[in-house]
C-alpha positions as a Python dict, from the first residue, in 0.01 Angstrom:
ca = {
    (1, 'X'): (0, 0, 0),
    (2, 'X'): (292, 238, 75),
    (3, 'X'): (485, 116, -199),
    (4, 'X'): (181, 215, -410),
    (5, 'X'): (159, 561, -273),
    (6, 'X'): (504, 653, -306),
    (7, 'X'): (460, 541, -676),
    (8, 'X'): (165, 776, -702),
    (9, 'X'): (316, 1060, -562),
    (10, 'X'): (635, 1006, -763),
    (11, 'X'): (450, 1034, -1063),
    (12, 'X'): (253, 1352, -977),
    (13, 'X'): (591, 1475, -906),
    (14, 'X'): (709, 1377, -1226),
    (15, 'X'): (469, 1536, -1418),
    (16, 'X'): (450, 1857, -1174),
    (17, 'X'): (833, 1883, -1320),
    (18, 'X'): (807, 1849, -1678),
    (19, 'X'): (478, 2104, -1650),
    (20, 'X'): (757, 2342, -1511),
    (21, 'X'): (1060, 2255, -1727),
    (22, 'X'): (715, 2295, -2051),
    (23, 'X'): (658, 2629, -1925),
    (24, 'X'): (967, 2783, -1822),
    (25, 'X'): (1117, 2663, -2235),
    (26, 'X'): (802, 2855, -2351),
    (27, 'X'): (840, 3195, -2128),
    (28, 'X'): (1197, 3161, -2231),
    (29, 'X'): (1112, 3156, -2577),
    (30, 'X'): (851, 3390, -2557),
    (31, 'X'): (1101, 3635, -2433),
    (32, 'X'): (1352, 3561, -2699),
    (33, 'X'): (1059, 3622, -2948),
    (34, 'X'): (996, 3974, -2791),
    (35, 'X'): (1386, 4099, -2771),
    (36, 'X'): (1406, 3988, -3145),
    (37, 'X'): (1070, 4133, -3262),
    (38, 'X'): (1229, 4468, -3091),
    (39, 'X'): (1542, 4417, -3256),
    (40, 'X'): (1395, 4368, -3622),
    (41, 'X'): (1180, 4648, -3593),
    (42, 'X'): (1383, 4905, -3675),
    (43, 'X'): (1508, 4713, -4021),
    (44, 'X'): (1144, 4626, -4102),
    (45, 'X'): (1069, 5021, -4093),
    (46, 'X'): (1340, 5050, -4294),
    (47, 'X'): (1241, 4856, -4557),
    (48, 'X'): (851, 4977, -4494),
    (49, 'X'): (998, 5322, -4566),
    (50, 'X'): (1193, 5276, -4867),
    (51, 'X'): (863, 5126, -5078),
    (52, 'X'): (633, 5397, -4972),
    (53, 'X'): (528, 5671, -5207),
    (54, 'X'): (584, 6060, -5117),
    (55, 'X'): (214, 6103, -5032),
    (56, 'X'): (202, 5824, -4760),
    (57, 'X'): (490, 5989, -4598),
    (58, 'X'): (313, 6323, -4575),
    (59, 'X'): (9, 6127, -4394),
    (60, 'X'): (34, 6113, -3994),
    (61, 'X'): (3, 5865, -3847),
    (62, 'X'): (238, 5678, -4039),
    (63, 'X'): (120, 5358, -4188),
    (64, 'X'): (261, 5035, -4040),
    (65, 'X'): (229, 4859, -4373),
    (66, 'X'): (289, 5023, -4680),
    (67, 'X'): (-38, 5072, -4915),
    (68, 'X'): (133, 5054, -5262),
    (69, 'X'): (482, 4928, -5251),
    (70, 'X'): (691, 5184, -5507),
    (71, 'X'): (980, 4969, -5555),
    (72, 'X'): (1132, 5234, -5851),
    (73, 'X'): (1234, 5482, -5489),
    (74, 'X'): (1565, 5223, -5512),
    (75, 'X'): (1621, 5308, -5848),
    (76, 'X'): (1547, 5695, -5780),
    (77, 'X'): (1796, 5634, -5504),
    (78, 'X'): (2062, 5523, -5711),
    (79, 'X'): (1987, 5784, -5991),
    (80, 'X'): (2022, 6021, -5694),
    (81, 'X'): (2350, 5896, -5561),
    (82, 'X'): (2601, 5645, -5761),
    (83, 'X'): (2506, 5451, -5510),
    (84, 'X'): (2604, 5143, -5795),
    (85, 'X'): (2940, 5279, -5878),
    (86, 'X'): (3002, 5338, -5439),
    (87, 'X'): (2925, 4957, -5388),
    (88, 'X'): (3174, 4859, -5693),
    (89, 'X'): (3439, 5085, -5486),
    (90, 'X'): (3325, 4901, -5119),
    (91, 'X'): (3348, 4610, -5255),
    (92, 'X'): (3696, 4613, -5433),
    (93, 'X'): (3823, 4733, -5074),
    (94, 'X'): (3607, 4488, -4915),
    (95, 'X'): (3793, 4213, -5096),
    (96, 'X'): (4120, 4328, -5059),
    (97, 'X'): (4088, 4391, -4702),
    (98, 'X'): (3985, 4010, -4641),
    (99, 'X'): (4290, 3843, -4859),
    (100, 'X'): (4486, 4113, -4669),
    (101, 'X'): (4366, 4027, -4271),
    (102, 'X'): (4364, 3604, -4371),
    (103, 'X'): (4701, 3617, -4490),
    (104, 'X'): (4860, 3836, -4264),
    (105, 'X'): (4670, 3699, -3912),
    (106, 'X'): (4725, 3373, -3992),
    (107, 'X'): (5067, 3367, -4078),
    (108, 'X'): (5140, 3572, -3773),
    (109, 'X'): (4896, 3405, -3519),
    (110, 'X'): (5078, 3021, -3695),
    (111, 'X'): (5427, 3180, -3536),
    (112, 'X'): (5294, 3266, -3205),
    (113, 'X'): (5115, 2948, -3146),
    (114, 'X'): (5295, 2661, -3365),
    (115, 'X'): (5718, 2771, -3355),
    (116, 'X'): (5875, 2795, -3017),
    (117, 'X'): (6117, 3034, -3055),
    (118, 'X'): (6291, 3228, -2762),
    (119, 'X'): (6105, 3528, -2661),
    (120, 'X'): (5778, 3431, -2857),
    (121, 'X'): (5498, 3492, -2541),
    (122, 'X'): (5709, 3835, -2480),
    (123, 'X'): (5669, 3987, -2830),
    (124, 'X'): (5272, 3823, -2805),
    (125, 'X'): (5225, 4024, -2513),
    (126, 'X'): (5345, 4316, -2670),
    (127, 'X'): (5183, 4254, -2989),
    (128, 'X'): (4870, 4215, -2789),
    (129, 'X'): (4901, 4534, -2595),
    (130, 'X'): (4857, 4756, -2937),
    (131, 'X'): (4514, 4644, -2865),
    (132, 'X'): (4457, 4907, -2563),
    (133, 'X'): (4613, 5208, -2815),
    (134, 'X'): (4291, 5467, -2874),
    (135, 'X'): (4259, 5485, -3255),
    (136, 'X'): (4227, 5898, -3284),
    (137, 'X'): (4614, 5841, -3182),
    (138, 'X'): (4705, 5697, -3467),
    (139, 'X'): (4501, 5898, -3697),
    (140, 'X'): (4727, 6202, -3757),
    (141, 'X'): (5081, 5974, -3760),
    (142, 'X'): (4903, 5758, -4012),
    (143, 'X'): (4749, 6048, -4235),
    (144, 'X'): (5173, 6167, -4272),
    (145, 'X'): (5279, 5826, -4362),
    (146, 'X'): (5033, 5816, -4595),
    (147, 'X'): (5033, 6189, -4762),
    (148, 'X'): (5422, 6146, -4747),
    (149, 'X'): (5379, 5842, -4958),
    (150, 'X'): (5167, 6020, -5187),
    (151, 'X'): (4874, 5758, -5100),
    (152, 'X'): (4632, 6008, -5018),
    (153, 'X'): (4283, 5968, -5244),
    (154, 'X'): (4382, 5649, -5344),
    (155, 'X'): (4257, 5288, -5198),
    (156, 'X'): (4595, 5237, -5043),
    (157, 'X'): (4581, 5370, -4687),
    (158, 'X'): (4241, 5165, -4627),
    (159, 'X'): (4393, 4842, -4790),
    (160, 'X'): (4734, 4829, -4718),
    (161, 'X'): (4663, 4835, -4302),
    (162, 'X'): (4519, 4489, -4328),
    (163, 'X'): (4832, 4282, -4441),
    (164, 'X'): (5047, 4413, -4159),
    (165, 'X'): (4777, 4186, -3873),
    (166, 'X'): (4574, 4279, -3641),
    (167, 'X'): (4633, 4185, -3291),
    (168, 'X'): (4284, 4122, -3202),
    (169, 'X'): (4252, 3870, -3517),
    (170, 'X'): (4565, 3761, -3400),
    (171, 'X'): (4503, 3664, -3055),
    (172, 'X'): (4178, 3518, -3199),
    (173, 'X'): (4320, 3274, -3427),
    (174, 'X'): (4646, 3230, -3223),
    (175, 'X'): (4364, 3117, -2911),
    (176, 'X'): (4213, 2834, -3191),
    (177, 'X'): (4575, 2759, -3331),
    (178, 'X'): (4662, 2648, -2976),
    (179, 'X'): (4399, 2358, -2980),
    (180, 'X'): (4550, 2151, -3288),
    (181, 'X'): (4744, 1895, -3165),
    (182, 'X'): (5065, 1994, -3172),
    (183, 'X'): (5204, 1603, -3278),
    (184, 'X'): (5009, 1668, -3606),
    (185, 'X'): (5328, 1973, -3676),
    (186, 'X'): (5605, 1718, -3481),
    (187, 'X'): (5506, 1445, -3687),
    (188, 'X'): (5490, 1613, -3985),
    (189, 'X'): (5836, 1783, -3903),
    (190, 'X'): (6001, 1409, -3871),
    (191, 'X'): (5902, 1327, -4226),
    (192, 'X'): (6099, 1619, -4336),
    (193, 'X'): (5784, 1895, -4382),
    (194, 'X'): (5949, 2215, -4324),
    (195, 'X'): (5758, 2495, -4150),
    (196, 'X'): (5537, 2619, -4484),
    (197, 'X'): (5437, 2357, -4578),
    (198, 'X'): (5260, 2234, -4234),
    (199, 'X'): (5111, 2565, -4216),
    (200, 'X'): (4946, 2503, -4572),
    (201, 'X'): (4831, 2188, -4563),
    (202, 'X'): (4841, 2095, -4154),
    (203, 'X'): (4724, 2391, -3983),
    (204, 'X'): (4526, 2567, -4258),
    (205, 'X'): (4282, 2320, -4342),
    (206, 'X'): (4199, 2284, -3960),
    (207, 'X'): (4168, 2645, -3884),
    (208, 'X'): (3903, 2731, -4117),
    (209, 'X'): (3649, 2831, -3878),
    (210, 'X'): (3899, 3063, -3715),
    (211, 'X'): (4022, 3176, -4123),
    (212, 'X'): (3633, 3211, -4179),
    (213, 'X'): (3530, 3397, -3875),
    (214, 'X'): (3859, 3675, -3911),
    (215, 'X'): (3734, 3740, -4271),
    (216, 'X'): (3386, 3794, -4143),
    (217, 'X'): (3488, 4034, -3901),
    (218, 'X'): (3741, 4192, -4166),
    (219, 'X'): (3458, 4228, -4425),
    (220, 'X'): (3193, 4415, -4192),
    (221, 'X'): (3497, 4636, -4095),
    (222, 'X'): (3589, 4716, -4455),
    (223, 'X'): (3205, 4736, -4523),
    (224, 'X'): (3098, 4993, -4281),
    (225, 'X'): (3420, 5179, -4232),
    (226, 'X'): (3280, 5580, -4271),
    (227, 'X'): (3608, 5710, -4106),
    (228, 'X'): (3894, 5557, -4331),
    (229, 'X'): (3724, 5645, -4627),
    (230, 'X'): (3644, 6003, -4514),
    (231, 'X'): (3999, 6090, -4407),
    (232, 'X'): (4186, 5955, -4726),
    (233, 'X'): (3932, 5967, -5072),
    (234, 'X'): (3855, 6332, -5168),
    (235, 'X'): (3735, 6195, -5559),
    (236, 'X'): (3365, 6124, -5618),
    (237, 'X'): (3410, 5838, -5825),
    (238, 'X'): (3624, 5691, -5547),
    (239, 'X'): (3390, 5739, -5257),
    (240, 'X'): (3229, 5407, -5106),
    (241, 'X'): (2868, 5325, -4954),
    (242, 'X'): (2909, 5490, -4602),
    (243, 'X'): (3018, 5787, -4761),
    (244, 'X'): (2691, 5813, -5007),
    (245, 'X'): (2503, 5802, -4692),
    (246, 'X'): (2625, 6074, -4545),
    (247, 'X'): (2554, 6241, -4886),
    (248, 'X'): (2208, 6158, -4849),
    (249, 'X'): (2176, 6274, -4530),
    (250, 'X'): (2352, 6637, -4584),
    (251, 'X'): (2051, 6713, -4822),
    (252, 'X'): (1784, 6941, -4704),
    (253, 'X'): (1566, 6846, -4972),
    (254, 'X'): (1599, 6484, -4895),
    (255, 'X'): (1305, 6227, -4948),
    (256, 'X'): (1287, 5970, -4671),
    (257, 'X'): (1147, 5693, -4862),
    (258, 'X'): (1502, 5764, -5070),
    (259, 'X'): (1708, 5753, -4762),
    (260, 'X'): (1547, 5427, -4661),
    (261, 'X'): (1633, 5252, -4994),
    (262, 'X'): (2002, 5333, -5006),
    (263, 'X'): (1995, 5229, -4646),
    (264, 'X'): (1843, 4895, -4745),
    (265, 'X'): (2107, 4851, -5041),
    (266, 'X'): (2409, 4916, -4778),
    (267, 'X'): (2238, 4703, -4533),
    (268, 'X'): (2100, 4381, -4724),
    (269, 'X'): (2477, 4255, -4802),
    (270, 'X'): (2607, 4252, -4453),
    (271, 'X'): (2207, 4064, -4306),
    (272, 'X'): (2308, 3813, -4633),
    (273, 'X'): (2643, 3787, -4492),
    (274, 'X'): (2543, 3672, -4111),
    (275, 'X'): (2221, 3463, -4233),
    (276, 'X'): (2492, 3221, -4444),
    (277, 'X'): (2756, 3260, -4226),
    (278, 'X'): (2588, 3263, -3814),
    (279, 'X'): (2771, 2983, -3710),
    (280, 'X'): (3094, 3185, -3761),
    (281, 'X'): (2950, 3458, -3570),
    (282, 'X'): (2864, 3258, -3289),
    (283, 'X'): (3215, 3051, -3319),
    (284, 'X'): (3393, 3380, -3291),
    (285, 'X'): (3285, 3479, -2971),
    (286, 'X'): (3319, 3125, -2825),
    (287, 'X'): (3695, 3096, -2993),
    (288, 'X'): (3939, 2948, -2746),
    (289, 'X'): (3713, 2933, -2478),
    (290, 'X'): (3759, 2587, -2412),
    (291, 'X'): (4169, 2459, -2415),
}
């Protein structure tokens, strides 16, 4: 009888716990839901705002859903701007910049992490310490060098940075270097591999979600970078995305709906980017967390 009655209340128990664990997974996710709905809202306005006509601007309230979606305000926008000719420009800069912060990080973050050599942790903690060095610092040394090297309105000063490292990317893929089992290089050193060649087709091919998470980071960079581009391009046809923007924005006259659209042809890209390539994002915060 007491056997029976434990069983009993074992069960009610049982249940009374998976009813909690039920409804504590759907507040949970009901609170997600609400954090991301506030999140997207401002990009759904966007794009609300770029396929409304002038009139439904000039109505208040505004509309929540557009009531005739004028898609030709994206080509008005780019007959307003060359907003086609500023994404050709972002995007030969973009590229660059990535072959530029692979090559460089890896090669650099491979020596820290896969050649003892004496001294190496010293020079990493100095290399890492460049991180805490304010930017505006730099900015007037760096505008010299670059004026004195007659680089100035040219690509140069906004390209050339990223083969030299970067000691954040660094440490990053120095952090995920560390894991590889270093008998994989030893081994590969007794059969006569010599240091370039294990970092090609060793340490390379195991790092690639380190590689692919550095040129995500280096491509939003290059993508959104309003300051570089500011400072060192003074030609029109040279200008990138950021800097049509701010063109847009300058004007007095300036049609909202129009604003909205070359906002959503700057944005789209870098939401394509992180919708194919999330698991990098989320890899790149938890790189090296676990030795």
């Amino acid at each position: 009888m007491r056997s029976t009655y434990m069983s009993a209340r074992e069960q009610v128990s049982s249940r009374v716990r998976i009813s909690l664990g039920w409804l504590r997974g759907a507040v949970a996710r009901l609170v997600l839901l609400a954090i991301a709905a506030v999140f997207l809202f401002p990009l759904y306005w966007m794009l609300a705002t770029a396929v409304k006509t002038d009139a439904e601007l000039a109505h208040f309230p505004p509309s929540l859903w557009p009531a005739h979606w004028e898609w030709g305000n994206f080509l008005a926008a780019a007959r307003y701007v060359p907003l086609f000719l500023y994404m050709k420009n972002t995007l030969v800069i973009t590229i660059w910049t990535v072959i530029g912060a692979v090559v460089s990080n890896a090669i650099v973050a491979y020596g820290f992490s896969g050649i003892d050599w004496p001294g190496r942790d010293k020079v990493f903690g100095l290399v890492l310490a460049t991180i805490f060095i304010p930017f505006p610092v730099l900015l007037v040394p760096l505008f010299d060098i670059f004026a004195h090297l007659g680089w100035v309105n040219t690509y140069l000063p906004l390209i050339v940075p990223a083969y030299f490292g970067n000691a954040f990317w660094i440490f990053l893929l120095r952090q995920f270097l560390l894991q590889i089992p270093a008998e994989l290089s030893d081994a590969a050193r007794i059969d006569g591999a010599g240091e370039l060649r294990i970092f090609w087709q060793i340490v390379l091919p195991l790092a690639k979600p380190a590689i692919a998470t550095v040129a995500i980071f280096a491509a939003l960079g290059a993508w959104n970078d309003f300051l570089g581009p500011l400072i060192y391009l003074q030609d029109n046809s040279k200008y990138t995305l950021s800097i049509g923007l701010a063109f847009f924005r300058s004007e007095h006259n300036l049609r909202l709906n129009l604003l909205m659209a070359a906002s959503t042809v700057v944005v789209t890209p870098v939401i394509l980017l992180f919708l194919s390539c999330q698991r990098y994002f989320v890899e790149g915060i938890t790189l090296g967390s676990v030795r």
